[in-house]
N, CA, C and O of each residue as an XYZ file, in Angstrom:
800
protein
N     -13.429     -6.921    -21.192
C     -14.511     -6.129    -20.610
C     -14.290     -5.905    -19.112
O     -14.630     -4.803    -18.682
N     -13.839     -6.672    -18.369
C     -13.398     -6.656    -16.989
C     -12.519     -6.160    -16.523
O     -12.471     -5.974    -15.307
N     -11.343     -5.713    -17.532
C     -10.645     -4.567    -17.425
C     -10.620     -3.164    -17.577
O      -9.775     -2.383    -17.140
N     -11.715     -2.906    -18.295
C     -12.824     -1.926    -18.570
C     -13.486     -1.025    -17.057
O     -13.420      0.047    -16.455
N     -14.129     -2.381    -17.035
C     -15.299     -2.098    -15.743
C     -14.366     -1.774    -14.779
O     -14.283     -0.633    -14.324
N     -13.610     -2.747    -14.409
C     -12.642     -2.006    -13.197
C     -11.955     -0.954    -13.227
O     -11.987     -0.341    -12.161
N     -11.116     -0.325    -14.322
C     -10.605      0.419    -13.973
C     -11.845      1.685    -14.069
O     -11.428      2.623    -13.389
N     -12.989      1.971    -14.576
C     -13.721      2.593    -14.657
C     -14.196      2.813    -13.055
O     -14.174      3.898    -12.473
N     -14.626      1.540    -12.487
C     -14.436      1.646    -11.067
C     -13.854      2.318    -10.177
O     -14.340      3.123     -9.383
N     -12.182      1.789    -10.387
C     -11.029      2.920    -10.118
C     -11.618      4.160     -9.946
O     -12.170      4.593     -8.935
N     -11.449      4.711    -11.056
C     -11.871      6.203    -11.227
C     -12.599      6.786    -10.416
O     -12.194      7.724     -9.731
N     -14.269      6.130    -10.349
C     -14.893      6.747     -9.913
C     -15.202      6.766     -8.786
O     -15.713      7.702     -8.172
N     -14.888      5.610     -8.361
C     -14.444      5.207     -6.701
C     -13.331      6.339     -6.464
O     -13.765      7.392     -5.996
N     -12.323      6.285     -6.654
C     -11.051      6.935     -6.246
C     -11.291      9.002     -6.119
O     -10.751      9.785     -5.337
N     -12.257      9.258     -7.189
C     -12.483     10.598     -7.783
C     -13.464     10.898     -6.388
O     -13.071     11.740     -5.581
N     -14.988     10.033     -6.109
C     -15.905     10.294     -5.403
C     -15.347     10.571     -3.694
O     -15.711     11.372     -2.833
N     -14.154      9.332     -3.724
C     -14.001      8.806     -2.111
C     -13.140     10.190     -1.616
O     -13.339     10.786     -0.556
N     -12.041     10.584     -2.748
C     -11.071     11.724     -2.542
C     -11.980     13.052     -2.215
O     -11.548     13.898     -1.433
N     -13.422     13.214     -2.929
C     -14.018     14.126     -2.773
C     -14.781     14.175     -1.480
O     -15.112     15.265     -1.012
N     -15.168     12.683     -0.691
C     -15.756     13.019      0.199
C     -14.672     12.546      1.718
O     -14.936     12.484      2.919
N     -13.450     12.293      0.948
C     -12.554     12.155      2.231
C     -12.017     13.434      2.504
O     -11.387     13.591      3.550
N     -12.185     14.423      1.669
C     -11.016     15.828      1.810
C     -11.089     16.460      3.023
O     -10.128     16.850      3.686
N     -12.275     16.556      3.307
C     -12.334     17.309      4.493
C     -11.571     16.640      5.896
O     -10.994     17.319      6.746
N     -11.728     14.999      5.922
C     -11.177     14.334      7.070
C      -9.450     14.556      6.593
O      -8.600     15.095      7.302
N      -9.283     14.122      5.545
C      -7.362     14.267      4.919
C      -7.424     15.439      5.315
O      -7.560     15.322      6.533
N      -7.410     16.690      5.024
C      -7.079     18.150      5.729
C      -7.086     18.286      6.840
O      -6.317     19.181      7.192
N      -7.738     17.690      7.825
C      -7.602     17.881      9.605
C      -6.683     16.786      9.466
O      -5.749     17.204     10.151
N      -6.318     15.636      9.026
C      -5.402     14.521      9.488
C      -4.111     15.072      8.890
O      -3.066     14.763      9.463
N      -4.044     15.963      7.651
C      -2.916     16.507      7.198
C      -2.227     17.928      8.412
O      -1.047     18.273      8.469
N      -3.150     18.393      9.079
C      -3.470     19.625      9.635
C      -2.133     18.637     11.125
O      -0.935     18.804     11.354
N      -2.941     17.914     11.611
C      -2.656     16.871     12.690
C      -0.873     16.880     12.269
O      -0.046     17.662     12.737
N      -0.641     15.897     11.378
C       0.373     15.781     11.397
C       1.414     17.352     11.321
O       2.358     17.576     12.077
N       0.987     18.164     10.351
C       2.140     19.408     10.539
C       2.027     19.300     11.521
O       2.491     18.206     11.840
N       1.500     20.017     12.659
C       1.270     20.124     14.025
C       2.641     19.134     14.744
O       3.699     19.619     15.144
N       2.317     17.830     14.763
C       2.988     17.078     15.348
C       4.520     16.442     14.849
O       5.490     16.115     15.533
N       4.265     16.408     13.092
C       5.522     15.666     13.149
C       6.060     16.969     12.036
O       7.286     17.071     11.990
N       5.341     17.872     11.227
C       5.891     19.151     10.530
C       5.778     18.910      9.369
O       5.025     17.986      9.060
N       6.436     19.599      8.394
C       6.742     18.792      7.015
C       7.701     18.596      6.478
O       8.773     19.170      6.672
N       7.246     16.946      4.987
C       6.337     17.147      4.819
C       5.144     16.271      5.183
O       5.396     15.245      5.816
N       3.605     16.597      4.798
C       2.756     16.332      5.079
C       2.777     14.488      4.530
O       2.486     13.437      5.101
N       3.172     14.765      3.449
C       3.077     13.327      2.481
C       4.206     12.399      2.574
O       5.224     13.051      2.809
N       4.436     11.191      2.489
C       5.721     10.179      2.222
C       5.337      9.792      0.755
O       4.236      9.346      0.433
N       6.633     10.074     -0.294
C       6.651      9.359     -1.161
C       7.330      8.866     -1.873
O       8.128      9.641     -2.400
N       7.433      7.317     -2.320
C       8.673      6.568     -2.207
C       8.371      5.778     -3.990
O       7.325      5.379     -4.504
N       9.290      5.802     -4.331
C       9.205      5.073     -6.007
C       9.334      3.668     -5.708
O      10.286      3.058     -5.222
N       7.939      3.175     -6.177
C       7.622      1.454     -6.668
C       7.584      1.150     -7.412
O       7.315      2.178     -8.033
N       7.633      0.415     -8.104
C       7.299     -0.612     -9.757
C       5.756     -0.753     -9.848
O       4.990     -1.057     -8.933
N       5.576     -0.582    -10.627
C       3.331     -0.443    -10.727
C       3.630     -1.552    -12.025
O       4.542     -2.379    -12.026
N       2.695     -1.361    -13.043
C       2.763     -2.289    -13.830
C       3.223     -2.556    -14.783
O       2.916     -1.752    -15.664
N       3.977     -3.478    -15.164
C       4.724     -3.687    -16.276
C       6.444     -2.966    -15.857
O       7.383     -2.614    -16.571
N       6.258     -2.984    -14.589
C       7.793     -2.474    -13.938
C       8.009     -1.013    -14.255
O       9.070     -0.444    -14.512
N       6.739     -0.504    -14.180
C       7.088      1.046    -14.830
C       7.173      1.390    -12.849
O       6.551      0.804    -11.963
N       8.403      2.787    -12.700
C       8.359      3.377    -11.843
C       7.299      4.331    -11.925
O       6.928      4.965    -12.913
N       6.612      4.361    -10.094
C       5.657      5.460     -9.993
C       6.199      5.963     -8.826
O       7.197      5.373     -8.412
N       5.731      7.046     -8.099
C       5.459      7.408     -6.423
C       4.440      7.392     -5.899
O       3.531      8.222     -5.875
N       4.578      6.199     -5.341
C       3.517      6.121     -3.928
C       3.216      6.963     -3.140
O       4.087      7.738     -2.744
N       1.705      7.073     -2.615
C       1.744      8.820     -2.044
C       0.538      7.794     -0.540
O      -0.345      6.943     -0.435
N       1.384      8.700      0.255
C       1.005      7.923      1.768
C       0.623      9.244      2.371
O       0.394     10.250      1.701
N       0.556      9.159      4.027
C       0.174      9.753      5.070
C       1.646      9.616      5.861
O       2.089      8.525      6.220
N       2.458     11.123      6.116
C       3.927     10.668      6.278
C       3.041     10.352      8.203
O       2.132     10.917      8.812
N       4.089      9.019      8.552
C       3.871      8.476      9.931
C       4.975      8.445     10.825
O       4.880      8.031     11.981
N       6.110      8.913     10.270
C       7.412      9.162     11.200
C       7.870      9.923     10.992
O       7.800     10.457      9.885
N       8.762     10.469     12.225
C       9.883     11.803     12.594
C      10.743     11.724     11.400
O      10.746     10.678     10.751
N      11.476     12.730     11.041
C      12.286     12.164     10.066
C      14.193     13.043     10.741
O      15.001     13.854     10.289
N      14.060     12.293     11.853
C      15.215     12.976     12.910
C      16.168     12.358     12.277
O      16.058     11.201     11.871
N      17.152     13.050     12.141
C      18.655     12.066     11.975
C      19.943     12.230     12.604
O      20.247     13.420     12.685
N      20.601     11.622     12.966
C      21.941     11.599     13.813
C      22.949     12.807     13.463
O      22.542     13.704     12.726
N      24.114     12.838     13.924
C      25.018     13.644     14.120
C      25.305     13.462     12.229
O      25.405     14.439     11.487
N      25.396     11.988     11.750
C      26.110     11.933     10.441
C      25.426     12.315      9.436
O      25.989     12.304      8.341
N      23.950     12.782      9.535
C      22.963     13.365      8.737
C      22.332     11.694      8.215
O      22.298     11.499      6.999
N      21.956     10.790      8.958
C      21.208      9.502      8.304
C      20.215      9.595      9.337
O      20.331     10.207     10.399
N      19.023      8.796      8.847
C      17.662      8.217      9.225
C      17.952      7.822     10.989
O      18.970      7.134     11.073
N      17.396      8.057     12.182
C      17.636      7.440     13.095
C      16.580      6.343     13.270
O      15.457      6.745     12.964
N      16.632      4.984     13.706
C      16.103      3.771     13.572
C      14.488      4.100     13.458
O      13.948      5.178     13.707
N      13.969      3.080     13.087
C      12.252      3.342     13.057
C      11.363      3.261     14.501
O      10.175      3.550     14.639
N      12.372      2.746     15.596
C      11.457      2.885     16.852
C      12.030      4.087     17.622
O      12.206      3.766     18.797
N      12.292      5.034     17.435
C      13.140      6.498     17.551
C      12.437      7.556     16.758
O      12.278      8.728     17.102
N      12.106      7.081     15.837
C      11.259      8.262     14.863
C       9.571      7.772     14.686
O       8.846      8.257     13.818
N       9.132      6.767     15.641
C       7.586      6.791     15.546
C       6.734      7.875     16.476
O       7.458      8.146     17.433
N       5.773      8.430     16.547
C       4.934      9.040     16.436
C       3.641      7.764     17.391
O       3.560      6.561     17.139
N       2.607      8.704     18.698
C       1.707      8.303     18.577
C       0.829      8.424     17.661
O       0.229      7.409     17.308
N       0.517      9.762     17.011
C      -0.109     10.078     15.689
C       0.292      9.139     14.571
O      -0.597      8.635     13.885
N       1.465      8.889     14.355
C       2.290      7.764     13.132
C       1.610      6.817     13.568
O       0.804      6.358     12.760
N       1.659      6.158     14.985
C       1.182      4.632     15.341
C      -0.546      4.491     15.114
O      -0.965      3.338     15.009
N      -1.256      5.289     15.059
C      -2.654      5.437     15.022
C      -3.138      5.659     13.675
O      -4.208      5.093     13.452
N      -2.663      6.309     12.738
C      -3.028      6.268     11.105
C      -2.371      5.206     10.545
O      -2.835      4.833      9.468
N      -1.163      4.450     11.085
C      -0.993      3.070     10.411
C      -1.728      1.544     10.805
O      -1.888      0.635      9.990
N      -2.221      1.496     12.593
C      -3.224      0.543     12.655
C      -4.324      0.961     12.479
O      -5.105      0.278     13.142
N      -4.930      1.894     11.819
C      -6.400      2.601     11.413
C      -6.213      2.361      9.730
O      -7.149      2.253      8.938
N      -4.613      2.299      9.358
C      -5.018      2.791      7.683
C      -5.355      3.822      7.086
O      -5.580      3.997      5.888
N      -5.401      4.754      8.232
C      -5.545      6.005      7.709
C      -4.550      6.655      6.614
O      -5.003      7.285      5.659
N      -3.277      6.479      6.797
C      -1.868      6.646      6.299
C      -2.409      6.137      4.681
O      -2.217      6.924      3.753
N      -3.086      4.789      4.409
C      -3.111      4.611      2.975
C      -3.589      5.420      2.234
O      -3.331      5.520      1.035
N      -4.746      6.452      3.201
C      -6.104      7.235      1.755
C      -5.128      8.201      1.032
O      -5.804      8.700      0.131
N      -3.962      8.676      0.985
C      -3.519      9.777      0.095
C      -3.260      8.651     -1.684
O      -2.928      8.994     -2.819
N      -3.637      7.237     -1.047
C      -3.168      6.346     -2.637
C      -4.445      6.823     -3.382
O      -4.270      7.098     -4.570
N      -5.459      6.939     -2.980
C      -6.043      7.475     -3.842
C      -6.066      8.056     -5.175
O      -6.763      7.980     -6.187
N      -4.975      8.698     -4.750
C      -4.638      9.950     -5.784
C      -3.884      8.666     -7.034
O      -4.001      8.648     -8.259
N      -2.921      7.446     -5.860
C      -2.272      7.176     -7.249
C      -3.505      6.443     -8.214
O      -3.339      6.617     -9.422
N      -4.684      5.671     -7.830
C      -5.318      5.248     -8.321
C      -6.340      5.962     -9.420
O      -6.833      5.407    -10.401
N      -6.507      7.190     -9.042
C      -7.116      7.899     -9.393
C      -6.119      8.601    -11.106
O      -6.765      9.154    -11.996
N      -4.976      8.455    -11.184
C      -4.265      8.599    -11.855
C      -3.754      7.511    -12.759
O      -3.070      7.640    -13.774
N      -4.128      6.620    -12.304
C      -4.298      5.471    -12.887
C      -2.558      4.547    -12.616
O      -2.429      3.720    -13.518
N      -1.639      4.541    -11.887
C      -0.827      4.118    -11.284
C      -0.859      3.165    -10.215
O       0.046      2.573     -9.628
N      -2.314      3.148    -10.074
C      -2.687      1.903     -8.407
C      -4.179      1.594     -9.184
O      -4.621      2.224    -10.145
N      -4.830      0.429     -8.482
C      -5.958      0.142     -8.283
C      -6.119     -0.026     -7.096
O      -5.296     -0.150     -6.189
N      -7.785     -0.034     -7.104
C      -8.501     -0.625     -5.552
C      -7.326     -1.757     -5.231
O      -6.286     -1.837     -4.576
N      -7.980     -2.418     -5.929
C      -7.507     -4.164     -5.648
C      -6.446     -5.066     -6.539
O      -6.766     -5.692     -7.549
N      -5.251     -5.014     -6.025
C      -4.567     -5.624     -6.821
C      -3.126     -5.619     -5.450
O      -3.082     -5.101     -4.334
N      -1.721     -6.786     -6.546
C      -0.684     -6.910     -5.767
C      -0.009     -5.707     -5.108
O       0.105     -4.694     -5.798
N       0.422     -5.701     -3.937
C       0.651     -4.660     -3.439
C       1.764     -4.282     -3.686
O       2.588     -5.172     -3.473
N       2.485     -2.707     -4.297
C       3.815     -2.464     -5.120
C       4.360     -2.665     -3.551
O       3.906     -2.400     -2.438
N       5.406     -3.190     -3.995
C       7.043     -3.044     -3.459
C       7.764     -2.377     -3.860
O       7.617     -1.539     -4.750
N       9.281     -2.821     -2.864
C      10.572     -2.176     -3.080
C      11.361     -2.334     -4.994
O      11.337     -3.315     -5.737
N      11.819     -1.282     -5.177
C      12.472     -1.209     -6.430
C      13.362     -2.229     -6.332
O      13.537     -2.802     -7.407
N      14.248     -2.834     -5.032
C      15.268     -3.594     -5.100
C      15.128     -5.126     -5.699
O      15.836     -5.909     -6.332
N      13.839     -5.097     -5.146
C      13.202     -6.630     -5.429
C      12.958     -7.208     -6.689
O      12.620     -8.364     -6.945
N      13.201     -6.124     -7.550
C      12.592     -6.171     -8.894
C      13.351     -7.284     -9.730
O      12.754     -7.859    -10.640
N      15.037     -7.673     -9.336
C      15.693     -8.913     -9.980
C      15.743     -9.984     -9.273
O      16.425    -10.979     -9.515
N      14.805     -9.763     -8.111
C      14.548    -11.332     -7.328
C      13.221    -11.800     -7.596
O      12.757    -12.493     -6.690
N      12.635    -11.651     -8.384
C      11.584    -12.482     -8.792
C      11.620    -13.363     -9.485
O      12.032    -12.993    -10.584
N      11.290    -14.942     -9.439
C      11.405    -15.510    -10.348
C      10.031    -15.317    -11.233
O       9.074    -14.575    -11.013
N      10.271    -16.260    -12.330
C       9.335    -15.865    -13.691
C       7.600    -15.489    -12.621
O       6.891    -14.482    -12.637
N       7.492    -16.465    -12.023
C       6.193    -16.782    -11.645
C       5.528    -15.185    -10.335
O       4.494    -14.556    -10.110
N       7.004    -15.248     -9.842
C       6.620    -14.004     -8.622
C       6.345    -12.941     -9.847
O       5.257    -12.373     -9.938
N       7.462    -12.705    -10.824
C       7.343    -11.591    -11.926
C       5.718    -10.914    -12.276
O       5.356     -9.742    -12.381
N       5.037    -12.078    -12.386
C       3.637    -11.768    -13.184
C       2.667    -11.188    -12.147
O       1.462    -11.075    -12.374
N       3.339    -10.774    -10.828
C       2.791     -9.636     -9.931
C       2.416     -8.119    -10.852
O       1.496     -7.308    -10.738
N       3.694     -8.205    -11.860
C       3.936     -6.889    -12.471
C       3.260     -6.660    -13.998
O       3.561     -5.797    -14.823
N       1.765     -8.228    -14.144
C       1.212     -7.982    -15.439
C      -0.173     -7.239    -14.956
O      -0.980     -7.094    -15.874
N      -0.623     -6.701    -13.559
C      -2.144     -5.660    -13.487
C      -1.247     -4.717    -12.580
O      -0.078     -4.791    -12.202
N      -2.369     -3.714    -12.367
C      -1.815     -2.189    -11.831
C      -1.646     -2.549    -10.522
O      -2.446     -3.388    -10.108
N      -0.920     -2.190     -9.850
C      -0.676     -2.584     -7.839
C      -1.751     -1.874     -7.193
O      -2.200     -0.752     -7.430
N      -2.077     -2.722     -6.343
C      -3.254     -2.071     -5.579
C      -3.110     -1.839     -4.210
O      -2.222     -2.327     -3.512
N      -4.126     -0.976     -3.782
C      -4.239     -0.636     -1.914
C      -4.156     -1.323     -1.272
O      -3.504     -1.133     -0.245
N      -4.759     -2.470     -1.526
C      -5.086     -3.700     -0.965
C      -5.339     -5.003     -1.723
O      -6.103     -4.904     -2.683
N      -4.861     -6.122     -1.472
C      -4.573     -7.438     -2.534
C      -4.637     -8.571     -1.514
O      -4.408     -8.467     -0.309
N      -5.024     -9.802     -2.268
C      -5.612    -10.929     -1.669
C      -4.268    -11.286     -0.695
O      -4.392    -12.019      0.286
N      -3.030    -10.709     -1.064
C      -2.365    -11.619      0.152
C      -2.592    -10.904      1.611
O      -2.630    -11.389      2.742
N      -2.764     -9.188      1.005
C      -3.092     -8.570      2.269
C      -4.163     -8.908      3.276
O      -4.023     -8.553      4.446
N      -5.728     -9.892      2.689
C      -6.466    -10.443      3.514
C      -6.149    -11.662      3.919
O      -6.791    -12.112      4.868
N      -5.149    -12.445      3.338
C      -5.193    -13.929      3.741
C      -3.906    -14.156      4.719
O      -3.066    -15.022      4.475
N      -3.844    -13.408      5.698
C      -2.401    -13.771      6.854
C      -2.067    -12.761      7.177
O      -1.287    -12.689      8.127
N      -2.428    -11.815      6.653
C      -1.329    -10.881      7.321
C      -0.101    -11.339      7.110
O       0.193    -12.158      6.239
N       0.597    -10.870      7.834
C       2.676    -11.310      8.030
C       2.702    -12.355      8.893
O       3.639    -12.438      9.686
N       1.765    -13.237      8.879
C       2.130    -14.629      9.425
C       2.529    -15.487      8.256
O       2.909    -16.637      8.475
N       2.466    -14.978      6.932
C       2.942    -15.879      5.448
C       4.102    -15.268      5.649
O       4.512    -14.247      6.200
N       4.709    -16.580      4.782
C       5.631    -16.740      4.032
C       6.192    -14.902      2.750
O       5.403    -14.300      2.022
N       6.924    -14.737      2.850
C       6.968    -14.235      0.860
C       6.729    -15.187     -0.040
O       6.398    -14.810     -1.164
N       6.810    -16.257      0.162
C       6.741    -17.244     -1.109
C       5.106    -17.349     -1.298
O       4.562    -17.435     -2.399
N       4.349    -17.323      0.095
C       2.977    -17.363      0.306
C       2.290    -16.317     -0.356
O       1.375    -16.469     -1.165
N       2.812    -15.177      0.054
C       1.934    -13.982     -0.513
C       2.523    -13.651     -2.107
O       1.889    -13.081     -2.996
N       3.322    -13.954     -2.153
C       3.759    -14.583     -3.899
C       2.636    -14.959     -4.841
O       2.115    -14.382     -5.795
N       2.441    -16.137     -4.239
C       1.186    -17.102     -4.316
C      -0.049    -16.541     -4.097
O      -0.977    -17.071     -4.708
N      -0.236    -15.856     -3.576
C      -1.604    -15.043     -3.171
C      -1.697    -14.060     -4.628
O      -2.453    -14.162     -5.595
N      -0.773    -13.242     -4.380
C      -0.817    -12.635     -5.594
C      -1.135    -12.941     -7.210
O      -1.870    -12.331     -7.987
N      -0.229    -14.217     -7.430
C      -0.303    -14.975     -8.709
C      -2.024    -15.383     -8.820
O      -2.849    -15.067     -9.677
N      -2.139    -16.085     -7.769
C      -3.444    -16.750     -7.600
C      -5.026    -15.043     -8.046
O      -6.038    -15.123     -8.743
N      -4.588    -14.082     -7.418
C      -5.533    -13.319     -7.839
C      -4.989    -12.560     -9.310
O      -5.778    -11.925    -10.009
N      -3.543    -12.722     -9.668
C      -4.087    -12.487    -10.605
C      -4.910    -13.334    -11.742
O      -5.733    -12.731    -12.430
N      -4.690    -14.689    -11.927
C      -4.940    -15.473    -12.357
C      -6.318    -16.317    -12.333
O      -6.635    -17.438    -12.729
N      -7.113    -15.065    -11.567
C      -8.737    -15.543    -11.187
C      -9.114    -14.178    -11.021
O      -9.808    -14.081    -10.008
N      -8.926    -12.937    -11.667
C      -9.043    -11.694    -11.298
C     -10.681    -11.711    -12.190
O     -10.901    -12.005    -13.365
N     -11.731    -11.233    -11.001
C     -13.232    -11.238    -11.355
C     -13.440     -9.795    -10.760
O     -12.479     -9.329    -10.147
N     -14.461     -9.113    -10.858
C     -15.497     -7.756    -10.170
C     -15.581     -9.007     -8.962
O     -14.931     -8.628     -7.988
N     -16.049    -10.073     -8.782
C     -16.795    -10.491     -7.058
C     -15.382    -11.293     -6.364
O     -15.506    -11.819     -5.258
N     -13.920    -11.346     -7.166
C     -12.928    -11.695     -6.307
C     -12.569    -10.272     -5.797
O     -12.041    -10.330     -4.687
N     -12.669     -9.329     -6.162
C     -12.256     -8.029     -5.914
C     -13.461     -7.409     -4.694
O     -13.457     -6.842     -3.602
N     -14.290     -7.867     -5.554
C     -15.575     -7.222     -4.029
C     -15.020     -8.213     -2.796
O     -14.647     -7.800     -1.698
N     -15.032     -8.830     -2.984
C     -14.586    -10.047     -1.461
C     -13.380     -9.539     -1.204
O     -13.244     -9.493      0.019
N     -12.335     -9.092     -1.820
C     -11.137     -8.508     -0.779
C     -11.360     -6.959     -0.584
O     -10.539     -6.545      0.234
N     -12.128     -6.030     -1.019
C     -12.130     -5.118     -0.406
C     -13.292     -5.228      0.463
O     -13.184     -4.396      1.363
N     -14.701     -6.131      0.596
C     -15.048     -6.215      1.924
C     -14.260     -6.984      3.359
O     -14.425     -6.974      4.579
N     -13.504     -7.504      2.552
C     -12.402     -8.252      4.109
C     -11.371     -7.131      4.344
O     -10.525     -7.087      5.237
N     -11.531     -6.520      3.680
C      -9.898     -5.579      4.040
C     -10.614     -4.167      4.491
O      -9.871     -3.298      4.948
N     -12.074     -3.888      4.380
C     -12.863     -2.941      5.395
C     -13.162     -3.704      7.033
O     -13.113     -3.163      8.137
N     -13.563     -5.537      6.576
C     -13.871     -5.717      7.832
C     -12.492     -5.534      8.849
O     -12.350     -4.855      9.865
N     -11.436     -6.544      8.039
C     -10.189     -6.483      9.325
C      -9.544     -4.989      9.647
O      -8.866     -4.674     10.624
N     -10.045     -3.995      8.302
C      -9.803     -2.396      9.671
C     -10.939     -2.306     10.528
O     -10.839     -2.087     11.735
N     -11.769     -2.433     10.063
C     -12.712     -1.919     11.293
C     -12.900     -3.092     12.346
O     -13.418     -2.578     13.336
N     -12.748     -4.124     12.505
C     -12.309     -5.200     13.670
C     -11.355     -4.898     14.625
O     -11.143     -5.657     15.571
N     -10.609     -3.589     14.421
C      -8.977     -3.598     14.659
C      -7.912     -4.827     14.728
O      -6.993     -5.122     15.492
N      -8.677     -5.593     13.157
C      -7.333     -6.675     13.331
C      -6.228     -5.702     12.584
O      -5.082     -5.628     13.027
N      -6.631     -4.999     11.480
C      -4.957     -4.395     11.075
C      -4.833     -5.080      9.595
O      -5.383     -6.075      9.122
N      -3.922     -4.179      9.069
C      -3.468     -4.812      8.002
C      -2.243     -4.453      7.853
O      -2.257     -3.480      8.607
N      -1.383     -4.490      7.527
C       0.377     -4.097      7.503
C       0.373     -3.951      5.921
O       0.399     -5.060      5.387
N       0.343     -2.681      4.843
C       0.338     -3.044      3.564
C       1.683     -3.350      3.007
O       2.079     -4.008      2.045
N       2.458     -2.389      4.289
C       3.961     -2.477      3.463
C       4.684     -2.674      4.682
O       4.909     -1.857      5.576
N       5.185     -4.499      4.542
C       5.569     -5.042      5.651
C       6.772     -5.468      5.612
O       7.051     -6.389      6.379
N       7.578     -5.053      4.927
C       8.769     -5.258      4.513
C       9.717     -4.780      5.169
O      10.609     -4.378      4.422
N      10.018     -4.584      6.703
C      10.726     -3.838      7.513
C      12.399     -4.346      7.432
O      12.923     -5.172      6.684
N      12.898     -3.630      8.348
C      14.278     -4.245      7.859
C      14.792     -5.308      8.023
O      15.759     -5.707      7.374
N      13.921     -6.251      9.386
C      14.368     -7.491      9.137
C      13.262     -8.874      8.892
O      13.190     -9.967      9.454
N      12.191     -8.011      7.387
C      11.719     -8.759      6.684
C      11.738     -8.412      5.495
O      10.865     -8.277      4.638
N      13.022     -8.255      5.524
C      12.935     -7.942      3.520
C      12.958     -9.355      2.677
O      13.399    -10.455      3.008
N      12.508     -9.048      1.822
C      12.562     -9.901      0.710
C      13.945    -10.374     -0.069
O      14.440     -9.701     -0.973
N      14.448    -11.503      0.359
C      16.271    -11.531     -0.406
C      16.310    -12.551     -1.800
O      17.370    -12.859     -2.345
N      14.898    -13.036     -2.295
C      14.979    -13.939     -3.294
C      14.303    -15.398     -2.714
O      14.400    -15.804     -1.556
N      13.884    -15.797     -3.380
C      13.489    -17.358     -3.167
C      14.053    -18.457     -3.448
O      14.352    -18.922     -4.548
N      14.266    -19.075     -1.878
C      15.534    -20.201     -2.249
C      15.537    -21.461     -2.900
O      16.592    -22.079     -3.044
């Protein structure tokens, strides 16, 4: 029944919020052509549930300049004040909507990662990949990137493994308070020199 109710949630959360965010996404979509061009969107293939590939659909936040050899030039070269302001606002996340709304994300659940990671899980990290990935997930309120991977591992396992309607209301009211606090949330913190290489 609780899988029911939530994803019903999903929906109508995701359907209502898209309807009354459109107007702000179109000036913030408007913003970026303007500044960084197109396209408007970043979207990158994650593992959702049960290891099925999806595309993640963001708020694109960097230049996408590249060198003489036609590659990516580093990530502090291609940021954006506009990029730096929709990623400590979170603004950059509302286009997930759509994946939730499609049923590929939830509100609340482990947050998808990199495709690479997918044969470094052991059994226990694995069962990240038995509910739908969400916007926001208990490891995202409990540390920020002061954990461990093994920690937010654990965070993850732990919600799924106690997954309620009032564990879910409690991380999406902490994950409204720490944006609007400007503490921040980093959803996808996996930069290049914090990737994930396996657990030793």
């Amino acid at each position: 029944m609780y899988k029911i109710i939530k994803r019903l949630i999903d929906i109508f959360s995701s359907f209502f919020g898209l309807l009354f965010l459109l107007p702000f996404m179109i000036i913030v979509s408007i913003l970026i052509f303007i500044k960084m061009g197109n396209p408007i969107f970043f979207t990158q293939k994650r593992p959702g549930l049960k290891g099925r590939i999806f595309k993640i659909i963001k708020f694109r936040t960097m230049l996408n300049t590249k060198d003489g050899n036609g590659n990516l030039l580093p990530d502090r070269m291609r940021k954006t004040k506009l990029g730096t302001f929709l990623r400590t606002t979170s603004i950059d996340e509302l286009p997930e909507l759509i994946n939730v709304l499609k049923g590929n994300m939830s509100l609340v659940g482990p947050r998808p990662l990199l495709i690479e990671y997918l044969p470094l899980y052991n059994e226990r990290q694995a069962k990240r990949h038995d509910v739908r990935p969400g916007i926001t997930g208990f490891a995202q309120v409990s540390g920020r990137n002061s954990i461990t991977w093994d920690e937010k591992f654990e965070k993850d396992v732990y919600y799924i493994e106690n997954m309620s309607l009032l564990l879910d209301i409690k991380i999406l009211f902490l994950t409204l308070k720490k944006v609007f606090i400007k503490e921040g949330i980093n959803f996808d913190s996996e930069t290049k020199n914090n990737r994930f290489s396996g657990t030793k």
